[in-house]
Structures are given as C-alpha cells and as structure tokens.
N, C-alpha and C positions, 0 to 999 in steps of 0.2 A: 978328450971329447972335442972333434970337433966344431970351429964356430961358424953359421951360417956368415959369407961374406956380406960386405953392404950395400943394401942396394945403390943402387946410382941415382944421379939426383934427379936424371930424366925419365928415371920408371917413380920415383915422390911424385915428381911434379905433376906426372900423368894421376897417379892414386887420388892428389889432393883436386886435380881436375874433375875428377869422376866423382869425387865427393860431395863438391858443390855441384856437381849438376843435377847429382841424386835430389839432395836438400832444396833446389830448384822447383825442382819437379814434383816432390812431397809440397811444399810450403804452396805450389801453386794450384795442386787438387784440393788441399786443404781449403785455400781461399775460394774453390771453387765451389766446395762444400757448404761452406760459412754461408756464400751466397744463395745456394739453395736451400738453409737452411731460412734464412731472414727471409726469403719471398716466399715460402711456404708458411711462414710466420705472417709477415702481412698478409696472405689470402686468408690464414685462421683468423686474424683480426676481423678483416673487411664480411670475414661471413658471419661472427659472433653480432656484431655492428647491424650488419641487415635482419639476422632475427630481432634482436633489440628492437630494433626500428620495427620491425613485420609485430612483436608485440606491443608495444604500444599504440601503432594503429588498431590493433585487434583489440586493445583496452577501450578505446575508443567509441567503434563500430560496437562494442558492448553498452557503454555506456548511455550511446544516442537509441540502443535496440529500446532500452530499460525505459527511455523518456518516451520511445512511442507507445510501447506496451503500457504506461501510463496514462500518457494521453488518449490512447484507446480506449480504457476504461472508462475516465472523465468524461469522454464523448459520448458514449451507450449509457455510461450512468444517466445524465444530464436527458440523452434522448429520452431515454424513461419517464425520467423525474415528469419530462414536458410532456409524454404523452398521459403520464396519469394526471396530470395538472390539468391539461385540456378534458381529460375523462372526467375527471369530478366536476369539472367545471360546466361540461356541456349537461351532467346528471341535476346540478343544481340546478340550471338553469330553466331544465325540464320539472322538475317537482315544484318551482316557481311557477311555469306556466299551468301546470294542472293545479295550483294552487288559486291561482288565479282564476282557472275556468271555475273551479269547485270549492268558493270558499268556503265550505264547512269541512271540507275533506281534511284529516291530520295535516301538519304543516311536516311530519318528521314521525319516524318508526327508529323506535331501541332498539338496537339487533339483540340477540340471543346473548345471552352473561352481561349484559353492561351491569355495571353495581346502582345495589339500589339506594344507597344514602341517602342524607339531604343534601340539596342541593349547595356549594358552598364559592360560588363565582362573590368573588369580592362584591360586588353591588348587592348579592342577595343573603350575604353575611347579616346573621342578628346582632350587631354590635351597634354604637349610638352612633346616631348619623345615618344608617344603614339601612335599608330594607330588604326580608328576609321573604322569601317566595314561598317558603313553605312548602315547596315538593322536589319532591326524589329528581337525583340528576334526572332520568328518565324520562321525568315527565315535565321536566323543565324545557321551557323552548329557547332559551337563552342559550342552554347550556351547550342543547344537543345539535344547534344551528350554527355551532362556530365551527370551527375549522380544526381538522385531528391535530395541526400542528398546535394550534393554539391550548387545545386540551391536552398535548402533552407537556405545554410551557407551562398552563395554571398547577398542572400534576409537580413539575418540578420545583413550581416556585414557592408551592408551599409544603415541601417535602413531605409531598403523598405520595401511598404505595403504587406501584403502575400496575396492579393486578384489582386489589381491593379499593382501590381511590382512598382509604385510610389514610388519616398522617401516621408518619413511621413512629412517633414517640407511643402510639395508642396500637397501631397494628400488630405487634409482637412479634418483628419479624423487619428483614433489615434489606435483603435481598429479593427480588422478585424472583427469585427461582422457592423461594420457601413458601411463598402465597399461597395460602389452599384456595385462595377465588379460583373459578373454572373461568377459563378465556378460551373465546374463537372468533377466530377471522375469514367470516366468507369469504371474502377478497383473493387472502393470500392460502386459504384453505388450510391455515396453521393455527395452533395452538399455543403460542406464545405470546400473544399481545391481543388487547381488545380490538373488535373492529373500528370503533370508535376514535381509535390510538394508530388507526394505517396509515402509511405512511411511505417513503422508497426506503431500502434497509439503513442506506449511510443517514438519513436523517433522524430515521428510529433511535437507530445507535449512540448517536450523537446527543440524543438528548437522555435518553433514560438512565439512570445512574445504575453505575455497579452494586 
C-alpha cells in the first residue's frame, strides 16, 4: 500500500495560517455576540427598573387617591353634621320665641314611641340627696329639653337600653336589635333609633353600644 507523501512545510504553514484566522474570526463574532448579548441585557434591566419605578409611583398616586376619598368624606360628613347643627339650632331657637310669645303654650312635644318610664336624669333620681320629679321622661321638661347627644350619653352612662331606655341588667335583652320597644324617626324616616336619639350616623354609631 502505498503512502500519501509529506506534505511540505509551506502547504503546514499555510493550513496553520488558515486556522488561526478561522479561530480569528469565530472568537471575534463570538465577542460580538457576547456584546449583543449584555446590551440587550442592560435594556432588560433598565426596562424592569422603569416599571419598578412606574409601580411605585402608581402605589403612591393610590395611596394619596385613598387620603382624598377620605378626606372627602370628612368634609360632607362634617358639612352635614353643621347643617343639621344649624337646623336644630335655628328650630330651637324658634320654639323659644313662640315660647316666649305664648307662655302657656308646651315648652316641648314627645314624638311618637318615646318610652314612657320614670323619669331617671341624675338630679331627678329618688335617692338621698336627690330629688325625684316624678314624671315620665315624656313629660319631663328636663329631660326632653336637652340635647339628642346628651340623651344618648345619659342612655350610655348608665347602661340603658337605647330602644326601651331600661337599664340592661332589668331589660332582658342585651342588644338593641332584640328590643321589642317600637321606635321611629320622623327625621331620618327610619325605624332604628328614637327620634329623640337623632343624630348624624357617625355620632349615633359612635355612641350606642353593640
């Protein structure tokens, strides 16, 4: 058999020429690759980074919506509170002057359901010391001439029903949704609370117990 002769040193030299230039020329797409790889990589970066950024301004711009949807409230509430403050106020004011023109005329009218107990304002308690007036809240002019807020503070301070004015240890019943007293509220045109007891909701709330 015979043997392929050897090549010459100037057809090597050319082969190994050609080799590195290939290697050349590979290693330097490569690198060219590498680079488009890493700046396609920073722009992933730099756009992950602006949403980031784009979400927590948007946490933000939620956060401040929430405090005005708040304070919006606050403000209508409040308007309220003052225009039924001013309401009652200009009503009393007026029952004071036909009071005045007409002193023998009622000083005050019970609305419909008020309960009819005795009377039981600290001052008019039958205890020593004390004197007792002897008539139905109703017909008490102490009673029915304070202010709803103040009747609903005597109701709580001495843990009376807010439907039957009962104290709860004697009323059988613990909840104002079990009260069989009937209640209505010309006012608010509801059945939930005495008229007596009106009030804006958040203060109602606020006071009557669960």
């Amino acid at each position: 058999m015979e043997q392929n002769p050897p090549e010459s040193v100037p057809s090597i030299k050319e082969k190994l020429k050609n080799s590195r230039e290939r290697e050349e020329e590979c290693a330097a797409n490569l690198q060219l690759h590498r680079k488009d790889l890493l700046r396609a990589r920073t722009e992933a970066i730099n756009v992950v980074l602006a949403h980031q950024k784009a979400i927590v301004q948007l946490d933000q711009e939620l956060d401040e919506n929430a405090k005005d949807i708040k304070n919006m409230h606050v403000h209508f509430i409040s308007e309220r509170e003052t225009l039924l403050s001013s309401f009652v106020g200009s009503l009393l004011k007026e029952k004071k002057k036909a009071a005045e023109d007409q002193p023998d005329a009622p000083q005050f009218v019970a609305p419909r359901h008020t309960p009819t107990i005795m009377c039981f304002l600290r001052t008019h308690l039958n205890q020593p010391g004390m004197v007792s007036c002897g008539r139905k809240i109703r017909e008490c002019e102490s009673f029915m001439l304070q202010t709803n807020r103040e009747r609903m503070e005597l109701l709580f301070a001495q843990h009376r029903c807010f439907g039957c004015f009962l104290p709860l240890s004697v009323a059988g019943h613990l909840k104002l949704a079990d009260c069989p007293h009937p209640r209505f509220c010309a006012i608010c045109k509801t059945n939930d609370h005495h008229q007596i007891l009106c009030a804006p909701r958040r203060v109602y709330q606020g006071i009557i117990p669960e």
